[in-house]
N, C-alpha and C positions, 0 to 999 in steps of 0.2 A: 859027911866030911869030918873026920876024927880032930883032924888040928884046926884052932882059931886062928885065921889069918886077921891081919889087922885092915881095917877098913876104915877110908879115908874118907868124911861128910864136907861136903864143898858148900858152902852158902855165898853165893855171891850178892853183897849188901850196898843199896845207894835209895839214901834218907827213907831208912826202915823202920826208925825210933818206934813205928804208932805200936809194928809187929814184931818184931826182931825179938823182944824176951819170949813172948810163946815159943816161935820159933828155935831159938835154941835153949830154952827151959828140955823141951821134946828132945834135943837130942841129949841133957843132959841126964835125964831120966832112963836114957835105952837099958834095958836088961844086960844087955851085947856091950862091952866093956875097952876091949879090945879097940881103941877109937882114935884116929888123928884128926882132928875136927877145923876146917880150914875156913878163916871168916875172910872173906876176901872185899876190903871197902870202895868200891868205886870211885871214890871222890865225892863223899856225902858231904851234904850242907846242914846236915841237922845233929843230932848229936849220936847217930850213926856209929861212927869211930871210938867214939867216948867209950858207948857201951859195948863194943869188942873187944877195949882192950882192956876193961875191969870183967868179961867174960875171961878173960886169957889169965889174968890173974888169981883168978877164983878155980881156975882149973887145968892144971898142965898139961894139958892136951890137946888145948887149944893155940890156935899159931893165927896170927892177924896178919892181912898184907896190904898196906894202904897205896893204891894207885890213883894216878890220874882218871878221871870218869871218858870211859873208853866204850861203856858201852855190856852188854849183858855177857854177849859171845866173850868177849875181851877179859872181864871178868872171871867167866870160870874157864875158863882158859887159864890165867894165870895161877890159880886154882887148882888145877887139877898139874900145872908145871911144879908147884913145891909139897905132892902129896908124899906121903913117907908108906902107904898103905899099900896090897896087893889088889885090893878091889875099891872101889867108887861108888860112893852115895851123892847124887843132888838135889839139894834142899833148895829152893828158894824163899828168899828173907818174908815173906808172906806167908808162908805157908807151914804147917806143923805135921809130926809122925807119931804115928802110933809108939808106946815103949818098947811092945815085943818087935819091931818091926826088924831090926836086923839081925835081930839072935834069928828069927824064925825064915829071914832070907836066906843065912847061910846056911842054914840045917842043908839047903837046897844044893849045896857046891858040891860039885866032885873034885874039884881043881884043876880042870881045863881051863887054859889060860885065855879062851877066847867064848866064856859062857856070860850069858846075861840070865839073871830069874828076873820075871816082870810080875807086879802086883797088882791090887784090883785098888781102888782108890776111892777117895768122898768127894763131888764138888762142895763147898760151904758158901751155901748163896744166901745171907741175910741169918734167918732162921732156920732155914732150912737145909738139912743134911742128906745130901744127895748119894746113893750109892754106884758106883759106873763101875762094870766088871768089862774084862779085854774082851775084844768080840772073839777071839782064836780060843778053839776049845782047848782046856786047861790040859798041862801034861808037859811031859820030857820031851823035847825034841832034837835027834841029831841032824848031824850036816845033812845028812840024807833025805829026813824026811824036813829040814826047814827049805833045801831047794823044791821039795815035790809041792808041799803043804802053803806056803809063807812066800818066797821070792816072786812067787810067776803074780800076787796081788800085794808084793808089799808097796804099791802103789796105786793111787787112780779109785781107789773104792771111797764113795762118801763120806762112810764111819770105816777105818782103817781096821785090818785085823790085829794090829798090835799099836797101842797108843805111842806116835813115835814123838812123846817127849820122853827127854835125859832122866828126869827123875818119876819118883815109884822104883825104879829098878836097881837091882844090884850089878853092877858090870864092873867085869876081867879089865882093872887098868891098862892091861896092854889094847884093848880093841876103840881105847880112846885114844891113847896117846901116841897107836898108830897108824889112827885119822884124822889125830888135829892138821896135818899140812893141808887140809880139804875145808878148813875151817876159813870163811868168808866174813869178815867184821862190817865188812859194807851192809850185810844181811841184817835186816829188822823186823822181818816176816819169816819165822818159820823157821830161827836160828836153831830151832833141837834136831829138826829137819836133817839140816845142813851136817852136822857130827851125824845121829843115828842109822841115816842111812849105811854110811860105810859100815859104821860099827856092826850095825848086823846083818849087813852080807858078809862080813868076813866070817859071823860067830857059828860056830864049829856046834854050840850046845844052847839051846834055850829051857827055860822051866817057865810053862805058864801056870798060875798059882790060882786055884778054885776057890777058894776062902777067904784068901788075906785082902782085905781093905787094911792099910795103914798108911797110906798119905793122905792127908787132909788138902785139897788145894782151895784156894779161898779166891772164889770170884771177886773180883776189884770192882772198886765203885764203876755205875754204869756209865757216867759222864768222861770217864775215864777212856773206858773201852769204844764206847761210841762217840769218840771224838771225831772229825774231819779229819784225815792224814792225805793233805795233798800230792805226798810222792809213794804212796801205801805201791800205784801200780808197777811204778819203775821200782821199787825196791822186791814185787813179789817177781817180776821181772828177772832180775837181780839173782833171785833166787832158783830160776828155772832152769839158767842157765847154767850154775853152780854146779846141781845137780844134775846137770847134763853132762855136764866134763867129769863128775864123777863114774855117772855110770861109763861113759868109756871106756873110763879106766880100769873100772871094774869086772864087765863084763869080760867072761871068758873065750868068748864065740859069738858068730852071729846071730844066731839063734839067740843068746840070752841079751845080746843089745837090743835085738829089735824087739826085743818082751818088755822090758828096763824099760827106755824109750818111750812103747805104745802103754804104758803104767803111767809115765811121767806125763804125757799129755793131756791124762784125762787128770790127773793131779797138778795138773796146771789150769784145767774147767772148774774143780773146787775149788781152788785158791783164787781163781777171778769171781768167784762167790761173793768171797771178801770185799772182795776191790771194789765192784760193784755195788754192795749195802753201801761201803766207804762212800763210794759217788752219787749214791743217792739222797747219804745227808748232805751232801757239799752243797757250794753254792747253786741258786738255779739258774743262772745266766749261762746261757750258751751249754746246759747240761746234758743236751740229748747230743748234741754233737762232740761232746767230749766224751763219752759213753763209748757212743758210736767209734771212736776213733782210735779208744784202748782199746774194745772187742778185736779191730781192724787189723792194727797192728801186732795182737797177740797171737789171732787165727793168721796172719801172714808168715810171723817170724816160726813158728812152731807147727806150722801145714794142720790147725787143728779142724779145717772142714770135715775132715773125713772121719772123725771119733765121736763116736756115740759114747755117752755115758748115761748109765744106768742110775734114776737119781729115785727116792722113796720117798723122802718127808714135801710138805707139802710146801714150805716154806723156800727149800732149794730150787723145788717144781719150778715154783713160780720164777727165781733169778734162771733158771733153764732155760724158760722158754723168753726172759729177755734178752740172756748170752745170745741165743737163736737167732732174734729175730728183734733186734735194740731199736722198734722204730719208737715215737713219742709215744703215742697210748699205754704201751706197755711201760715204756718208764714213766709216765705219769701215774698209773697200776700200781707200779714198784712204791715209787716216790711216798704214796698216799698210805698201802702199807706198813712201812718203815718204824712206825710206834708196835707192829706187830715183830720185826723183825730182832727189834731193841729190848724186847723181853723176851727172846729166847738164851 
């Protein structure tokens, strides 16, 4: 792509102080110049706002937008409503980018206005630098071959073939901004979910990238992550559903809902993954029968007796065959595991 379009970095920020200068030091430093760089404050209680808006003043290209704390989705959302850019970058306030990372994404543009290029990325756990490349073999892909290749499993596989968070990637502002009506704030599980989906069933062009690691994402303290979230299941809940009125709308035929659909069900098996480790650190009073009764109601409302999912790691294996079959033994099984589960 001969012309530099200008590219819009969304950071959505709430009490980031510890991160936030790495964070945007990275996008200060980009090679790729061309920048609208949007700090968007959630309603931080730390001194968050402070340093966004002596960022804004150190660099005009910077624009801060201080809202009431709404929430993650809410945030770039707002975000990506006052971008001035042709394409979209998301950074979250934790996490930092490589310098080449966006000169060398849009090397990748044709200027179809509905292409995303995806990168390969680092986890940052402690000391440790993790490399995770997409599981989709790397390459150009049109409309053609993303419905042959990508649609018929961009659901329901364990490890996804395209990592469906917002950021690492470059994306055509339009194939955000016209899927945000699909964007669910109630949603706390799986909000990149919730936009990515549509965004790339729409996308006409994908580039998956063989090389490039340049997002750094930074595993958060584990106390954090493994906390108790006693409404985790009504919210992934929350989320099925979401994305069920999605694919309706989306699909073009029957044939491609009832594909959508039997994808979304077994990505509805993974995500009670979650719920389940969630309830297994919870309290233990009355826990097999509250177990028992999310399974219940999950395999009711979504017909999920009848789907087999294909599970590999050994770790899933075992919440598998408690989804199956949630009597005590097994969740005491689970239960007893759970320091193994907490350091994956």
């Amino acid at each position: 792509m001969k012309r530099k379009p200008k590219v819009s970095i969304i950071v959505p920020v709430y009490n980031a102080e510890k991160y936030l200068e790495q964070c945007v030091n990275s996008i200060f430093k980009q090679t790729y110049t061309n920048l609208d760089i949007v700090l968007v404050d959630d309603g931080s209680k730390d001194k968050s706002l402070k340093m966004c808006n002596d960022y804004a003043r150190e660099d005009s290209r910077v624009q801060v937008i201080h809202k009431e704390n709404g929430g993650l989705m809410s945030a770039w959302m707002t975000g990506v409503e006052n971008t001035k850019g042709d394409y979209l970058v998301f950074l979250d306030s934790d996490d930092w980018i490589e310098p080449v990372m966006i000169s060398d994404l849009v090397e990748h543009l044709c200027g179809n206005v509905k292409e995303i290029i995806c990168s390969n990325y680092f986890i940052e756990k402690k000391e440790q630098s993790i490399p995770v490349k997409q599981s989709m073999k790397p390459g150009t892909y049109d409309r053609q071959a993303l419905e042959k290749e990508l649609f018929p499993e961009i659901l329901g596989n364990e490890v996804r073939r395209i990592h469906c968070s917002r950021c690492m990637k470059l994306i055509s502002k339009e194939l955000i901004t016209d899927n945000m009506k699909y964007g669910n704030p109630k949603i706390t599980m799986g909000e990149d979910l919730n936009i990515m989906l549509p965004a790339m069933l729409d996308a006409e062009r994908m580039v998956i990238l063989e090389e490039g690691y340049y997002y750094h994402y930074r595993f958060v303290d584990a106390s954090m992550v493994h906390k108790y979230n006693s409404v985790l299941a009504e919210k992934t809940k929350e989320l099925y559903h979401t994305l069920k009125s999605i694919i309706e709308i989306k699909a073009r035929n029957v044939e491609e809902r009832t594909m959508y659909l039997e994808g979304l069900k077994k990505e509805y098996i993974v995500l009670l993954f979650f719920v389940l480790k969630n309830e297994l650190r919870g309290p233990k009073e009355n826990q097999a029968n509250r177990i028992r009764q999310i399974f219940f109601n999950a395999r009711k409302e979504a017909e999920l007796d009848r789907v087999t999912l294909e599970v590999n790691g050994k770790a899933n294996q075992l919440l598998y065959a408690i989804w199956k079959k949630p009597n005590a033994f097994r969740i005491w099984i689970g239960r007893m595991a759970i320091g193994i589960f907490d350091r994956m």
